[in-house]
N, C-alpha and C positions, 0 to 999 in steps of 0.2 A: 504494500500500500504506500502511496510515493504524493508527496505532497509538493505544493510552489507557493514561494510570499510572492505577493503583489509589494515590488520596493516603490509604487507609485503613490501610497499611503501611508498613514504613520499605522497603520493599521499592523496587527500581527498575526498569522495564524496558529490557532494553539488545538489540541484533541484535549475534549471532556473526559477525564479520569476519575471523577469522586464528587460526588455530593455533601457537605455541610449543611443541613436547613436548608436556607435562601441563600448561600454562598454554593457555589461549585470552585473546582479543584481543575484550570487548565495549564496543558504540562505546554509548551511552546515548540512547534513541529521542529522549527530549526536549531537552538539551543539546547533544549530538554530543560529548561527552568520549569519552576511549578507557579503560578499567579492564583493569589483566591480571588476570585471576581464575583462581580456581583452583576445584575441583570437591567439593563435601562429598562424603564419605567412601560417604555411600547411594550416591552414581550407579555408584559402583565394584563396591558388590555386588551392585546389581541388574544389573549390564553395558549400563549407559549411559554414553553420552556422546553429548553432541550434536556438529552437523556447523555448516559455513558457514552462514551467514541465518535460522539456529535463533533465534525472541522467546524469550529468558529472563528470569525476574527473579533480581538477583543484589543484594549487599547490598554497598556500599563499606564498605571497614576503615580504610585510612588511605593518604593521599596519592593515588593511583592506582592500587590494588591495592581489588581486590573478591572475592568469591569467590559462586560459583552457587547459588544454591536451587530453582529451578525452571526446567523447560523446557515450554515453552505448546506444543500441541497445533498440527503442524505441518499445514497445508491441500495442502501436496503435497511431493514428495521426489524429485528424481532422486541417482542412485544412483553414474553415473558420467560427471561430477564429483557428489561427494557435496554436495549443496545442499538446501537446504529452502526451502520458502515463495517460490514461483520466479514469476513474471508471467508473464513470454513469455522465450522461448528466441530469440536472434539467432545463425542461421546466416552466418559468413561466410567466403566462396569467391573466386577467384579465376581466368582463365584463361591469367595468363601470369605466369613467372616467382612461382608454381608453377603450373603449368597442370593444374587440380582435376579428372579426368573426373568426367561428371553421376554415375554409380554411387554416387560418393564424396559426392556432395550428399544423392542419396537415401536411403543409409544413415543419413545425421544428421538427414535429415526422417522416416525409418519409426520411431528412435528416440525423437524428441523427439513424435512422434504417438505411438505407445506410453503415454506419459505424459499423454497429453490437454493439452497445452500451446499457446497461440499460439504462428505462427512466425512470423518475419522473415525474410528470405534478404537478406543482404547481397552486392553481386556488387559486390567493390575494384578496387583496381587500375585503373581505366576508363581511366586515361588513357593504358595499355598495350595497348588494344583497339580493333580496328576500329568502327564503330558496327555493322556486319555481325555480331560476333561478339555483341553486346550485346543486338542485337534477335532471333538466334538463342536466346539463353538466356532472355530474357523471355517470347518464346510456348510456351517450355516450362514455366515457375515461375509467369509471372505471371499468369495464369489459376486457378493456384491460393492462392498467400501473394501479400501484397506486396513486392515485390522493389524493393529500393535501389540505384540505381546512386552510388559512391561514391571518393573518392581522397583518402588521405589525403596524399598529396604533393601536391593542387591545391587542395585540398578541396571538390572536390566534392559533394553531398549531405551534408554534414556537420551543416548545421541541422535536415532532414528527418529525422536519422536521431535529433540531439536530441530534437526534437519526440515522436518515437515512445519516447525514454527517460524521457520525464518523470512524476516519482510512480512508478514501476513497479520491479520488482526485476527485471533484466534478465540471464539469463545468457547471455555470447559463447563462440560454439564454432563448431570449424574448423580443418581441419589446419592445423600447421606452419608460418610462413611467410607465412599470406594475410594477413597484418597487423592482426590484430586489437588487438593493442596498439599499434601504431601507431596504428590511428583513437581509439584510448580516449587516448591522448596526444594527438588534434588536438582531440576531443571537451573534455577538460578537462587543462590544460597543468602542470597541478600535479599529474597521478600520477607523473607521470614514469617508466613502467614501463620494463624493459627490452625492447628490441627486438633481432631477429636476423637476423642476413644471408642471404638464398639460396645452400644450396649447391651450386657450378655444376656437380660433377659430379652429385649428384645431383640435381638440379632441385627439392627441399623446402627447407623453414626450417631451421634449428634450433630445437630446442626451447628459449625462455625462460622460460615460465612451469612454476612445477613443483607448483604447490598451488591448489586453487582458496581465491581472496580476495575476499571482498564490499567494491567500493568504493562510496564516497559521493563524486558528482557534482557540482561546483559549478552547473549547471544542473536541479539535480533530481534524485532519485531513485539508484539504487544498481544496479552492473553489477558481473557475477562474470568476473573474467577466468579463463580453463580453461588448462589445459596443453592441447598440443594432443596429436593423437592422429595413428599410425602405423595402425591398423588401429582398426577397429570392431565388436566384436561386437553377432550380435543376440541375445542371454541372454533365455531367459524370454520368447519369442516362439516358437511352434505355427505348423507348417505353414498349419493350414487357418483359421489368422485371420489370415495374412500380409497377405489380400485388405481388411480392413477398415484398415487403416493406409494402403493408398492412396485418397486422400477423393477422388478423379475417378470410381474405380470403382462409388463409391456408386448404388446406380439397382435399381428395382424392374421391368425389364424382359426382365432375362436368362430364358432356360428355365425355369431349376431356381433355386429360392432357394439353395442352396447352391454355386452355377457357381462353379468354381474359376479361369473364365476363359483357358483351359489350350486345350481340345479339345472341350470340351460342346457341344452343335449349339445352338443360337438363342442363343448370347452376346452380348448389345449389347456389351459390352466390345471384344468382337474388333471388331464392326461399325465401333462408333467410333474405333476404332487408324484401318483402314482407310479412314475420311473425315477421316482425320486430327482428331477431334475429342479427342482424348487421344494425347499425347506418345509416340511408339515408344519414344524410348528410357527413358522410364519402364516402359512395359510390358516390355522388356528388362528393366530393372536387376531388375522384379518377376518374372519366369522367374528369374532368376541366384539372387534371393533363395530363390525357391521349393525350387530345388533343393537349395541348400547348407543349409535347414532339413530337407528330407526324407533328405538324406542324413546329416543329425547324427541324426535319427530312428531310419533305418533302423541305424544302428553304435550306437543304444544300446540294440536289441531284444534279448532275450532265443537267446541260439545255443543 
């Protein structure tokens, strides 16, 4: 992600990294200084306000206090964590000590496709896993994203997964737990984020992070660490486009252009389950989805 000052103003361009209340936290594209600034008075009556990884130009006043003038024209948005101007999305999961079921992956991959974004799928923890259980989760993901095998206690994949952060605006998301601030602390040793313990009766994280924050990388590029998430909504997603968010299903072969994949007679879809050419328990978690959209559907008809 590559940025330009306008030297035709006294104007600067800085990326939204942190919220304070009514102060925001911009870091200065070309120096890396940090400015707390504050918001002229217009964003307030038009009802703006920008979010994380927002380009602003903003004007320093004195010392390290600046304040906003403009917000540039964002190239994408997710919504929840609220971030702007996003590269790739990094999925990371776990299958022990929190043991993630796939359901719970797929959720954050129908969302993060939703959005039209690259994914990553991070699979941690490895050094808590059979190779059995590792090569199990690969022929289901890795056909589709590139899947990291990764440990932040050994470190494992820790360069590879550098490699993939660099220059890029990276957001990590993942429930609870599966360590994603911990590899953003083996990744670069100076966040020093806080990290949180499994709880063993419940078998999840705690929640440490409570806001999303655009960090900058000593090996490059910038990663949003997320709060993590207890549940997932799919908001603003339609029964009958569920099918185009899973990119396996893609294929001009089924019956009916509109095969919902379901019960329709000549579905390659179904075919391919069946030759195992596409993951069951995808095509699961996409039944479960289907339903829990049709029936948000059906309870919002008209009685």
């Amino acid at each position: 992600m590559s940025f330009s000052l306008n030297n035709k103003s006294s104007r600067r361009k800085g990326v939204v990294s942190k919220f304070y209340s009514n102060l925001l936290v911009v870091e200065d594209i070309e120096t890396g200084k940090q400015y707390l600034c504050k918001l002229r008075g217009k964003f307030k009556k038009q009802r703006i306000r920008p979010i994380t990884g927002d380009i602003v130009e903003y004007e320093p006043i004195v010392g390290n206090e600046g304040v906003v003038e403009n917000i540039i024209n964002r190239k994408n948005q997710l919504n929840k964590p609220s971030v702007a101007n996003v590269d790739q999305v990094i999925i990371v999961t776990a299958l022990e000590k929190p043991r993630v079921p796939y359901e719970i992956v797929d959720r954050f991959v129908l969302l993060v496709e939703k959005e039209g974004l690259p994914i990553i799928i991070v699979l941690n923890k490895v050094d808590l896993l059979a190779e059995e259980q590792i090569i199990e989760f690969e022929k289901i993901y890795g056909r589709l994203y590139p899947v990291l095998r990764t440990s932040a206690k050994t470190g494992v994949g820790i360069d590879e997964l550098k490699s993939h952060l660099c220059r890029k605006v990276s957001v990590f998301a993942g429930m609870s737990g599966v360590g994603k601030s911990s590899l953003l602390n083996t990744i670069d040793e100076n966040l020093k984020l806080r990290t949180g313990e499994i709880s063993e009766r419940l078998g999840r994280g705690k929640h440490t992070t409570t806001t999303a924050e655009l960090l900058r990388i000593a090996s490059g590029g910038w990663v949003v660490d997320t709060p993590g998430f207890a549940s997932l909504e799919m908001a603003g997603i339609q029964s009958q486009e569920l099918r185009e968010f899973f990119v396996e299903f893609e294929n001009e072969k089924c019956h009916f252009s509109d095969c919902s994949h379901v019960d329709e007679p000549g579905c390659y879809v179904r075919e391919m389950i069946k030759k195992n050419k596409i993951s069951r328990s995808r095509y699961e978690s996409y039944l479960k989805f289907l339903r829990e959209l049709k029936e948000k559907e059906d309870s919002n008809l008209p009685r």
